[in-house]
C-alpha positions as CSV (number, residue, x, y, z in Angstrom):
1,X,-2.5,-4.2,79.5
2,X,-6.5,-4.6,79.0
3,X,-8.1,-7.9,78.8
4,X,-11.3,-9.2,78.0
5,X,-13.7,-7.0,79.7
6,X,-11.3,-3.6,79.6
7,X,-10.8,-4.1,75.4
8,X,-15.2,-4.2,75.3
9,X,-15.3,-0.9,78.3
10,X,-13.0,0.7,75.9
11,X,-14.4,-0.6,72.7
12,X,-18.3,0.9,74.0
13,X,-16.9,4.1,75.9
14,X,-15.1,5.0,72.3
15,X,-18.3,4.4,69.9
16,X,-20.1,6.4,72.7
17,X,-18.3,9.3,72.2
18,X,-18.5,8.9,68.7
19,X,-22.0,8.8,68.4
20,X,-22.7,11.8,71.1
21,X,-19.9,13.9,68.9
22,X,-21.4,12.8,65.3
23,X,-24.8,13.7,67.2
24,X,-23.6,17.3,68.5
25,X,-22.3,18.2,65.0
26,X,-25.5,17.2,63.6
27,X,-27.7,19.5,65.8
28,X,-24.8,22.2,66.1
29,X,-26.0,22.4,62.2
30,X,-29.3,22.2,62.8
31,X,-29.1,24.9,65.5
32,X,-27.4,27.1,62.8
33,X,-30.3,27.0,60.3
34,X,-32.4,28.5,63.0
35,X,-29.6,30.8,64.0
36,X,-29.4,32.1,60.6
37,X,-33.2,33.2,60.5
38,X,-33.4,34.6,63.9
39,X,-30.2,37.0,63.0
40,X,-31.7,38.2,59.3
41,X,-34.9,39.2,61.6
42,X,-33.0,41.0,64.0
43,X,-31.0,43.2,60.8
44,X,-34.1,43.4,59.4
45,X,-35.8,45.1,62.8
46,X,-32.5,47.2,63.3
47,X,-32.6,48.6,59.8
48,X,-35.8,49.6,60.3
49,X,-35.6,51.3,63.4
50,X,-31.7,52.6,62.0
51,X,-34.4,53.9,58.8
52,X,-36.1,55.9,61.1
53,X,-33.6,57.2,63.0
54,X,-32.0,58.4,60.5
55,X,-35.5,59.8,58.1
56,X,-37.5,61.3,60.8
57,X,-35.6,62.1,63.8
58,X,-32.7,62.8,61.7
59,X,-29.9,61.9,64.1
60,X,-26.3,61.7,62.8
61,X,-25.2,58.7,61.4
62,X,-22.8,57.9,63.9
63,X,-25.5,58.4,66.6
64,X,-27.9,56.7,64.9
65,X,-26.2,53.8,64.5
66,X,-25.4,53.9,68.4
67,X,-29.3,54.0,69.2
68,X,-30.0,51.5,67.2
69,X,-27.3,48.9,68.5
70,X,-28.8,49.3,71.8
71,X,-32.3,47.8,70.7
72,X,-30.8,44.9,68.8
73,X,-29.5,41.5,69.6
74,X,-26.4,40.0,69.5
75,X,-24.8,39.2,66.8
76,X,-26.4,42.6,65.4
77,X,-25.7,45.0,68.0
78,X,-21.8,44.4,67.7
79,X,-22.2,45.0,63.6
80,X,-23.8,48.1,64.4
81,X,-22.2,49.3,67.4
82,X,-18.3,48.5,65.7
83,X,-19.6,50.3,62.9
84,X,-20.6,53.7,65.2
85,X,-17.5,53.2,66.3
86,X,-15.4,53.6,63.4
87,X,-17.2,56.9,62.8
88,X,-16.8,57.7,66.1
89,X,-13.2,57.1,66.7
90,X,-11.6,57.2,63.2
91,X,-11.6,61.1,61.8
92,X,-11.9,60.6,57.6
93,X,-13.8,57.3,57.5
94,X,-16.6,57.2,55.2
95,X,-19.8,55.9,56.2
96,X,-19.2,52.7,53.6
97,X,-15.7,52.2,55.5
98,X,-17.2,52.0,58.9
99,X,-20.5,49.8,57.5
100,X,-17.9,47.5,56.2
101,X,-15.9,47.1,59.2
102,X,-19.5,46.3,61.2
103,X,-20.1,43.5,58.3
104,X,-16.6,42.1,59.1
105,X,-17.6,41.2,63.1
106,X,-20.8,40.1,61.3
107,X,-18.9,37.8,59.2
108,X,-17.1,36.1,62.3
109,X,-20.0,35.7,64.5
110,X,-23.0,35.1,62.4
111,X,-24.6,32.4,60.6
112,X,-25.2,34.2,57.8
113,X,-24.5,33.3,54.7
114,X,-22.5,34.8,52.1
115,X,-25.2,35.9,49.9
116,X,-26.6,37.6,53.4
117,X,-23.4,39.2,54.0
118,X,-23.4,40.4,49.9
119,X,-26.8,41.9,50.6
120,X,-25.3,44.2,53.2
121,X,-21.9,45.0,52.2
122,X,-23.9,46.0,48.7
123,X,-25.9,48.4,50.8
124,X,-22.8,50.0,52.2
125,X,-22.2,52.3,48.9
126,X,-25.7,53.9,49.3
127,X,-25.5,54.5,53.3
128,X,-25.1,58.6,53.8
129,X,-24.8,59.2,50.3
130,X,-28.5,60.6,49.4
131,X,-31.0,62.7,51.2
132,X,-33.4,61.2,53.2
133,X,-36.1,60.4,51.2
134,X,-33.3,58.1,48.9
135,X,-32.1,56.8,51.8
136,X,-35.6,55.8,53.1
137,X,-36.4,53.8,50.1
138,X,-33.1,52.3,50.2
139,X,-33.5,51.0,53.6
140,X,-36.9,49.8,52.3
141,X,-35.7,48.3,49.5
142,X,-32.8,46.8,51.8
143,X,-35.6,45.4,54.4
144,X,-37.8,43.7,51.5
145,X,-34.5,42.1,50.0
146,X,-33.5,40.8,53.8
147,X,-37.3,39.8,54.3
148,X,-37.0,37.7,51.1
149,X,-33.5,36.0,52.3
150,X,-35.5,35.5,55.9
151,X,-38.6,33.9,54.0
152,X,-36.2,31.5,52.4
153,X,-33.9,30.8,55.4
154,X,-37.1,29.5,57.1
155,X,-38.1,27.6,54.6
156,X,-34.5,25.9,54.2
157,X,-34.2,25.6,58.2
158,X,-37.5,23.7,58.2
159,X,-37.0,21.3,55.4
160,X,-33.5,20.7,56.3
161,X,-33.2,21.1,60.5
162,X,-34.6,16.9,60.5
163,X,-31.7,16.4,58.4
164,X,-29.2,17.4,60.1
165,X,-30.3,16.5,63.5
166,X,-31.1,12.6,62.1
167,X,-28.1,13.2,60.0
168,X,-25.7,13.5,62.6
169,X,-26.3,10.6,65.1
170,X,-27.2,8.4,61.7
171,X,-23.2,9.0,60.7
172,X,-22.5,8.5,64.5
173,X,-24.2,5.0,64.1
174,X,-22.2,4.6,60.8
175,X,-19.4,5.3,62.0
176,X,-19.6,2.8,65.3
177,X,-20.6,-0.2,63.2
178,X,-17.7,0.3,60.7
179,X,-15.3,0.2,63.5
180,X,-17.1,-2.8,65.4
């Protein structure tokens, strides 16, 4: 049985670990914010090189997409690289199918929002189905809409990273002196 000094050990060990874990939740948060900007820029840069892999050097879809995955960072390079795959491997899936599947792996390892996520499962329907001047100005339009959603992810991240990083070892505090 603790006494005296073991009760106060635990008593400071435990809001210790409180604060540290409030703390870590608070900048895992922030650290998401800046995640979320840093994987729009990478789609962004990937569509665009995917844009001209497919408009000028006119490389299959399936190939394209493989090129591409190469050149971009994670989270990215799976999204594109599942979604060559599905090509690849599955005979009778559709370009939409196998764009789709990529957003899923998206979806679990990215920061993105849903809106983000929206964005690129809208653009699914117009992948493969045009000629290549359409499907230039779609991957243009696709890159201005994603350049919109980056512009406003920064602007979120830097007006809101302070408040979750403050945000998280202020609770911590919280917490500790409600249980003192």
């Amino acid at each position: 049985m603790l006494k005296g000094r073991g009760i106060v050990l635990v008593k400071i060990v435990g809001g210790l670990l409180t604060f540290l874990a409030c703390g870590a939740y608070g900048l895992a948060g922030a650290k998401s914010l800046d995640n979320r900007v840093r994987q729009l820029k990478s789609i962004r840069f990937a569509l665009a090189i995917l844009e001209k892999e497919i408009t000028y050097l006119q490389n299959p879809l399936p190939r394209a997409l493989q090129k591409t995955a190469l050149l971009a960072e994670p989270p990215t390079r799976q999204f594109l690289a599942v979604a060559a795959g599905c090509l690849e491997r599955r005979g009778g899936v559709t370009a939409e199918e196998a764009w789709l599947e990529g957003i899923k792996t998206l979806q679990e390892n990215s920061d993105l929002s849903e809106t983000d996520l929206f964005l690129l499962q809208s653009f699914a329907s117009r992948l493969g189905m045009s000629d290549t001047e359409e499907q230039k100005k779609a991957f243009q339009l696709l890159g201005e809409e994603i350049k919109q959603l980056e512009d406003s992810a920064f602007k979120t991240a830097a007006t809101e990273k302070k408040l979750w990083t403050y945000g998280g070892f202020l609770l911590g505090t919280l917490v500790v002196l409600l249980l003192l």
